[in-house]
Structures are given as C-alpha cells and as structure tokens.
N, CA, C and O of each residue as an XYZ file, in Angstrom:
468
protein
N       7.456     -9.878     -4.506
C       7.016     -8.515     -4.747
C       6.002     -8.519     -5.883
O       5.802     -9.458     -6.655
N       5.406     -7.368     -5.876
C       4.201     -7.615     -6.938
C       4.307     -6.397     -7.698
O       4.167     -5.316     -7.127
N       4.597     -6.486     -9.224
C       5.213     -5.142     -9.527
C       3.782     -4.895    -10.256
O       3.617     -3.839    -10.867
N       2.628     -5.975    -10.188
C       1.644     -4.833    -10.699
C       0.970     -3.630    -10.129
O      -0.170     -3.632     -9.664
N       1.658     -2.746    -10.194
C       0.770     -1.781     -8.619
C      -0.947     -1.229     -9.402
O      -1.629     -1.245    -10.427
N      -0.898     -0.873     -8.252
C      -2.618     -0.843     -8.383
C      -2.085      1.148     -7.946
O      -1.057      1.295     -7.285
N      -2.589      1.956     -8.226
C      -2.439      3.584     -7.980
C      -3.739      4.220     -7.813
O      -4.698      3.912     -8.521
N      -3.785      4.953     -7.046
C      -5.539      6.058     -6.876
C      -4.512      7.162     -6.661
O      -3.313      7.314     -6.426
N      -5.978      8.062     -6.933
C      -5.218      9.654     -6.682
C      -5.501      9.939     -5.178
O      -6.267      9.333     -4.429
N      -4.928     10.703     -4.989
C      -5.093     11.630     -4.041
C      -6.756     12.057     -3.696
O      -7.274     11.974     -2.583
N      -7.240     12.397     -4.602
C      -8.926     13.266     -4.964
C      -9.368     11.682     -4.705
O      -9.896     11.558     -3.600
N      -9.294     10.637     -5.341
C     -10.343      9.251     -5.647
C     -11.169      9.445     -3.907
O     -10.444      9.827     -2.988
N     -12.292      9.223     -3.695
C     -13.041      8.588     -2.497
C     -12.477      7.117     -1.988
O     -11.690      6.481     -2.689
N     -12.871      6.709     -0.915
C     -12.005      6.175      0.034
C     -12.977      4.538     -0.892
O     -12.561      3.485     -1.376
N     -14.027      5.010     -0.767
C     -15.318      3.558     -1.748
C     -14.527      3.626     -2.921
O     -13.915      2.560     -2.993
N     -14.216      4.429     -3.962
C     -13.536      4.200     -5.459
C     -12.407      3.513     -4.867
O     -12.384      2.420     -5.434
N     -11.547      3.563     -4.110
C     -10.208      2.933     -4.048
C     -10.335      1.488     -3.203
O      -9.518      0.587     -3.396
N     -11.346      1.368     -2.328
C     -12.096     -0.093     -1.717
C     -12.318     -1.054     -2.915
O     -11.764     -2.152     -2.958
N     -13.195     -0.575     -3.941
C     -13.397     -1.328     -4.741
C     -12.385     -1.799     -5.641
O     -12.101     -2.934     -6.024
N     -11.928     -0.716     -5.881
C     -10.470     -1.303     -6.859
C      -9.724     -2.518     -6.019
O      -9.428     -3.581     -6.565
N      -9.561     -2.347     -5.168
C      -8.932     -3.335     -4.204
C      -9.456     -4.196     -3.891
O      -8.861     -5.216     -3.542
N     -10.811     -4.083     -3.905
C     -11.896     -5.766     -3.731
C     -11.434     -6.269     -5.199
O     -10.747     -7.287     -5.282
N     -11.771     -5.629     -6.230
C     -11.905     -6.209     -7.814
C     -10.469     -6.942     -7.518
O     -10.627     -8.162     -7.565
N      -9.275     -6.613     -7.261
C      -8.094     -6.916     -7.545
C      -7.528     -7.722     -6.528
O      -6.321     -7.754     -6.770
N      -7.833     -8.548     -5.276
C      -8.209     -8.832     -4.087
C      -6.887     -8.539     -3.668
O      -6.155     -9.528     -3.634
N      -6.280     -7.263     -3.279
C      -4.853     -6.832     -2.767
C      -5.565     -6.124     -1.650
O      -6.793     -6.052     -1.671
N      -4.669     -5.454     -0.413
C      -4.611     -5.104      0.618
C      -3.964     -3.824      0.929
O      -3.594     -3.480      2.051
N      -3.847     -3.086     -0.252
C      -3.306     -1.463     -0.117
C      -2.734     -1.059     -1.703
O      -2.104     -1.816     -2.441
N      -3.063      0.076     -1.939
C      -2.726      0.510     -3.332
C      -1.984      1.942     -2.738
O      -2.226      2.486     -1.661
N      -0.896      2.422     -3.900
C      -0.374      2.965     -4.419
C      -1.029      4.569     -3.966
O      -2.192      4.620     -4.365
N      -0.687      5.645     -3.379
C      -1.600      6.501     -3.872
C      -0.513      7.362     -4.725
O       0.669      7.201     -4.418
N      -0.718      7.941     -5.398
C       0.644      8.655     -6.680
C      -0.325     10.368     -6.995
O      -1.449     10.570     -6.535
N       0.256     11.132     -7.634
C       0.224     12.199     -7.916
C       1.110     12.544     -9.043
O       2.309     12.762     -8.865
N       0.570     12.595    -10.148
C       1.355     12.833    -11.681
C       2.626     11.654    -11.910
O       3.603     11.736    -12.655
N       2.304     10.762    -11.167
C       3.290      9.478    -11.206
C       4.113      9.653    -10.247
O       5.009      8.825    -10.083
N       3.987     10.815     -9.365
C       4.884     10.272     -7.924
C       4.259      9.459     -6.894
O       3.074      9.551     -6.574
N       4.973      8.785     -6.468
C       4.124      8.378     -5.320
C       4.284      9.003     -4.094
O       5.339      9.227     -3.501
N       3.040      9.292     -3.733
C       2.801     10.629     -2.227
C       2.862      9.642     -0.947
O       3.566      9.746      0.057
N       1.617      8.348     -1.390
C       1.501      7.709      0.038
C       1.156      6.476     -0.218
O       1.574      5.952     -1.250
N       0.198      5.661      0.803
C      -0.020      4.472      0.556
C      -1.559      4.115      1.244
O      -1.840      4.460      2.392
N      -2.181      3.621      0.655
C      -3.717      3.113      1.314
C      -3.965      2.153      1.586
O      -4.468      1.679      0.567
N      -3.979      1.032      2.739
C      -4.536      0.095      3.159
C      -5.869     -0.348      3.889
O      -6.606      0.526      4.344
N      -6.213     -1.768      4.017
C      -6.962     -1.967      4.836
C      -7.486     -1.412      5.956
O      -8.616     -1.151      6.369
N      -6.183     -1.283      6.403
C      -6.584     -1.304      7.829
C      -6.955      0.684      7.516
O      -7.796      1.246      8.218
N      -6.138      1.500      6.349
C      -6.371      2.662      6.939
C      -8.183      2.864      6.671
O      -8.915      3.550      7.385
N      -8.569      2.143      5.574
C     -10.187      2.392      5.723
C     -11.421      1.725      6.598
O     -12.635      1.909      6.674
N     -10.202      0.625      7.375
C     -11.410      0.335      8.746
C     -11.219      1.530      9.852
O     -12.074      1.628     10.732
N     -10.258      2.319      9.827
C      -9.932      3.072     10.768
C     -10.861      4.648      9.955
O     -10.888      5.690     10.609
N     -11.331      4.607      8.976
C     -12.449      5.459      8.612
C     -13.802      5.030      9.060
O     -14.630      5.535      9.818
N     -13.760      3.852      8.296
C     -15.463      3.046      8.701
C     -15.566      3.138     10.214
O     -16.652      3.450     10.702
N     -14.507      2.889     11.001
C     -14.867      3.067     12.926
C     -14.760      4.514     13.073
O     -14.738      4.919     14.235
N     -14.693      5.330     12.189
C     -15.112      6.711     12.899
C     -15.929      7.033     11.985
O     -15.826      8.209     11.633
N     -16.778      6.372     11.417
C     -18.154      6.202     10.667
C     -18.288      7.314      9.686
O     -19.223      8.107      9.577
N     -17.167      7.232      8.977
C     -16.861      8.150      7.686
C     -17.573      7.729      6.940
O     -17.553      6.505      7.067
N     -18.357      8.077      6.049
C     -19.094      8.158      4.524
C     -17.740      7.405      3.563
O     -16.631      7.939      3.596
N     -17.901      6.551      3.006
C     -16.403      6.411      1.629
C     -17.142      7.285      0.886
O     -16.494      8.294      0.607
N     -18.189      7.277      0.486
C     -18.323      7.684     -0.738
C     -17.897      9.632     -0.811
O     -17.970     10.261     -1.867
N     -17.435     10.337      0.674
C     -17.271     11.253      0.600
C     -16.052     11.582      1.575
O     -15.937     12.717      2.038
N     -15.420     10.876      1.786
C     -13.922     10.815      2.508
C     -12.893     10.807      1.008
O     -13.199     10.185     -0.010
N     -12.140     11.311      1.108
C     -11.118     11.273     -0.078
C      -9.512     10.277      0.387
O      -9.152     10.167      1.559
N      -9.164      9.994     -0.149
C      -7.744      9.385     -0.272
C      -6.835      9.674      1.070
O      -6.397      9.042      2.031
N      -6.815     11.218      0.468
C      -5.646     11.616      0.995
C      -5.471     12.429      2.036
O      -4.617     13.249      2.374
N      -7.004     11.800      2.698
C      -7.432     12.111      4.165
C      -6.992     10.971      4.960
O      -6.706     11.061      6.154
N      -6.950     10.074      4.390
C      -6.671      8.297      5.239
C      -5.384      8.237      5.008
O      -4.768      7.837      5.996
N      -4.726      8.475      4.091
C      -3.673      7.503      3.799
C      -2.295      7.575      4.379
O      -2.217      8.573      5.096
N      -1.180      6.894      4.339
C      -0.065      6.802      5.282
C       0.830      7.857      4.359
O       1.597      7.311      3.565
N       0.816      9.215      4.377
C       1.779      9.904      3.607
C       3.347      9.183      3.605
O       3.648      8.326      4.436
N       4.491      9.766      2.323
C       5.209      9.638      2.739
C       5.759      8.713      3.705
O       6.276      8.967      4.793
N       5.555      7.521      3.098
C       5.480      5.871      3.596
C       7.744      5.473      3.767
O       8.783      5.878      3.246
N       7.334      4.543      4.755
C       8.342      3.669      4.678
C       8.760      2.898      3.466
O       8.123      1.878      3.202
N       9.741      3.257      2.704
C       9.908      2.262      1.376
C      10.929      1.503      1.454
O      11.463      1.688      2.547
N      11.657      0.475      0.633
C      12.186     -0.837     -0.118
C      12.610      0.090     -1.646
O      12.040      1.098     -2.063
N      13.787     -0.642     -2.267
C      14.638     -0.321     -3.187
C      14.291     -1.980     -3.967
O      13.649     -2.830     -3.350
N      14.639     -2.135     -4.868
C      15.072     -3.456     -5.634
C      15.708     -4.596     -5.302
O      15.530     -5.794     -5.525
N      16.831     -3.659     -4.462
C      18.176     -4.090     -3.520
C      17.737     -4.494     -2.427
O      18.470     -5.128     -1.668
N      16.253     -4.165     -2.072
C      16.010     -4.859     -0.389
C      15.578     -6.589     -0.473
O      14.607     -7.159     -0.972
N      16.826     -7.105      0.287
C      16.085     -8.515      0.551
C      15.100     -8.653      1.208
O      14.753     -7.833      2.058
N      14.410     -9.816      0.908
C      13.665    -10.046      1.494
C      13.294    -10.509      3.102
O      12.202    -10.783      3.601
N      14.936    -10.472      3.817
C      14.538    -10.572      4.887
C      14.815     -9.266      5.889
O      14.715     -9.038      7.095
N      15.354     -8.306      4.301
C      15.258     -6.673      5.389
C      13.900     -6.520      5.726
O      13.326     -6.254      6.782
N      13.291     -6.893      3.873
C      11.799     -6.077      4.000
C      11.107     -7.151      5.324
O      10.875     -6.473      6.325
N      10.913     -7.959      5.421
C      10.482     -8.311      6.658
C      11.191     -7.925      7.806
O      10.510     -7.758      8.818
N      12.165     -7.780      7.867
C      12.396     -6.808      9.324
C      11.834     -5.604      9.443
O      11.399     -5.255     10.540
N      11.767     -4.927      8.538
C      11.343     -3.732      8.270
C       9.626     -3.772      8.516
O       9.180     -2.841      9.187
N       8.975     -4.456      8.178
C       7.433     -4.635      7.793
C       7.168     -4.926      9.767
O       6.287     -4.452     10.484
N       8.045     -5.644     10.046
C       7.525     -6.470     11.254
C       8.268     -4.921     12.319
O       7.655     -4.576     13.330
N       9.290     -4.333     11.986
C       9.644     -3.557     13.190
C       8.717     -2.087     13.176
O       8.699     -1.169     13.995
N       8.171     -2.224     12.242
C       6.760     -1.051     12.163
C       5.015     -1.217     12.075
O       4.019     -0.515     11.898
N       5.441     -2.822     12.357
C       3.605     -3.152     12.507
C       3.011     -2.729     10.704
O       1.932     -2.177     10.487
N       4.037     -3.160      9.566
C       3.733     -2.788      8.306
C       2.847     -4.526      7.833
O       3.024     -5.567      8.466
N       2.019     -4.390      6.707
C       1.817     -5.629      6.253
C       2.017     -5.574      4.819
O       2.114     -6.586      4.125
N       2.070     -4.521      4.427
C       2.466     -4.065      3.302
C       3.719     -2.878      2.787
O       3.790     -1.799      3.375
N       4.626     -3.205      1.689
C       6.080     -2.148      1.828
C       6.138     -2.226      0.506
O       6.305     -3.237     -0.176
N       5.901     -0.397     -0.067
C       6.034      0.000     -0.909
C       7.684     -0.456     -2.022
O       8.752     -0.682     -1.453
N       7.600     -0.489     -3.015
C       9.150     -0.648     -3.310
C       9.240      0.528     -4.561
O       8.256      0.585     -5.299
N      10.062      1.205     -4.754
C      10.645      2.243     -5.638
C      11.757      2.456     -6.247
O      12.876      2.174     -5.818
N      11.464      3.007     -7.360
C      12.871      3.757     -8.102
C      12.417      5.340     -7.819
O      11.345      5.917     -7.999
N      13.580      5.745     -7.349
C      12.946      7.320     -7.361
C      11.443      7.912     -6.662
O      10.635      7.452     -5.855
N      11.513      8.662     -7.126
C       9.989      8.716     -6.281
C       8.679      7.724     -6.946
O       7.498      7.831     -6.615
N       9.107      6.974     -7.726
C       7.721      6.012     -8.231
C       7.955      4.866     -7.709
O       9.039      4.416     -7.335
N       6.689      4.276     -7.676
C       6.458      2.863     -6.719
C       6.627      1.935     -8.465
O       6.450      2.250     -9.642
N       7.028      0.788     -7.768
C       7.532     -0.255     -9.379
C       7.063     -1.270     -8.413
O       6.735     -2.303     -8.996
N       6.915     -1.322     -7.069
C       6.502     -2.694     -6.526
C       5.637     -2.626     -4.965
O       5.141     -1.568     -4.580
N       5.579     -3.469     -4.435
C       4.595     -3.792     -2.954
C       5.150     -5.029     -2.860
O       4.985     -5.952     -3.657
N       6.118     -5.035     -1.415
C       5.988     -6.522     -0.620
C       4.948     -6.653      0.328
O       4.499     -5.801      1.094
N       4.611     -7.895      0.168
C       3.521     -7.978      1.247
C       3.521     -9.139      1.685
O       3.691    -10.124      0.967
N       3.284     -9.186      3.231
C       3.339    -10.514      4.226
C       3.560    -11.633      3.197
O       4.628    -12.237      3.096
N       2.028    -11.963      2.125
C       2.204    -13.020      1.947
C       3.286    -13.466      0.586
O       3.419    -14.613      0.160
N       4.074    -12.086     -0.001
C       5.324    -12.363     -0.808
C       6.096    -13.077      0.252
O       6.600    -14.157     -0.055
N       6.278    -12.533      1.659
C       7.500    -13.127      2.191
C       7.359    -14.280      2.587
O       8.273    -14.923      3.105
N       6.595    -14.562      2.466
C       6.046    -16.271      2.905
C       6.252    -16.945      2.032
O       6.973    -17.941      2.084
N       5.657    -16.537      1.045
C       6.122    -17.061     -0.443
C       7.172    -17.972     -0.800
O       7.335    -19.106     -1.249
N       7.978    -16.708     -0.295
C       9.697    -16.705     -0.597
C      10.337    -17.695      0.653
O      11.263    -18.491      0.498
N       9.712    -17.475      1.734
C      10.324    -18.351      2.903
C      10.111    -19.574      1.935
O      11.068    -20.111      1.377
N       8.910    -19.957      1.777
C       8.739    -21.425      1.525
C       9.196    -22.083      0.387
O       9.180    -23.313      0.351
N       9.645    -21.346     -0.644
C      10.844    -21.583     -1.782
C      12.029    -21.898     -2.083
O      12.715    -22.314     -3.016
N      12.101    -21.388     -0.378
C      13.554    -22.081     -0.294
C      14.211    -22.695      0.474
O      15.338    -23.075      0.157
C-alpha cells in the first residue's frame, strides 16, 4: 500500500491532476473535499476524456472521476484487496479510516507482496 496519497480537488482541471501524476509517476490520485475523500481519478478515467476529445485544461475533476469509490480498511489483506480489484476490473483501491483515504493498493503493491513471500 502506498500511504503517500497524492489528493486534487474536486474544481482542479483534469491537465492539473495529469501532471501531478506524471511528476509522481502513480496511476490515480485521491480526489478529497475539505479532507474527505469524495472519489478517485485514474488513468484510464482521463483516457476516457481524451477519447471524447475533452480539453484537460477545461474539464474539471469531478466530471471524470469514479465518485464514491470501492474502498479497503487497514484490515484488508492483501489477497481480499486483490479479489476485490480483480472482481471489479479495479487497478487501483483506495484504503481509509473514516471517510479519509490514508492509503492506495495498487496492482503493482500486490505483486510486490506476492513476491515477498
């Protein structure tokens, strides 16, 4: 799990939150609202802008993003969160206390972890 989360707002453009995610080379950030977390932004949701030939620089967040996401607890092993990731076509799974995100599993955590042990 990667508890550094990366967060955009809601308002950020779909290009402000691309780049953060190029700079940081991760595959979906956080989207939060006064420190809740609302939803989640990935890859794939801004190729699915760019193929309906959205502008980033004037598409907002929280036009793309996966509201109200599938989440993970502390307590989720790692081979729920991969059941979980794989029985929803997820590549990425938010993790939380409460309504705030503290983490992101992602494909290549669970691989990680496969191969560790």
């Amino acid at each position: 799990m990667t508890e550094d989360v990366l967060t955009v707002a809601p308002e950020d453009t779909l290009g402000e939150a691309a780049a953060k995610m190029t700079e940081r080379g991760i595959g979906a950030v956080i989207v939060s609202d006064f420190g809740r977390m609302i939803g989640i932004l990935s890859e794939r949701d801004i190729m699915r802008a760019v193929a309906d030939r959205i502008h980033s620089s004037e598409a907002r967040v929280r036009e793309w993003m996966t509201a109200d996401p599938i989440t993970a607890t502390a307590d989720t092993s790692p081979d729920e969160a991969g059941r979980i990731m794989l029985e929803h076509g997820f590549r990425h799974l938010p993790v939380v206390e409460g309504e705030r995100a503290v983490g992101i599993v992602s494909i290549r955590d669970l691989v990680e972890a496969q191969l560790k042990s």
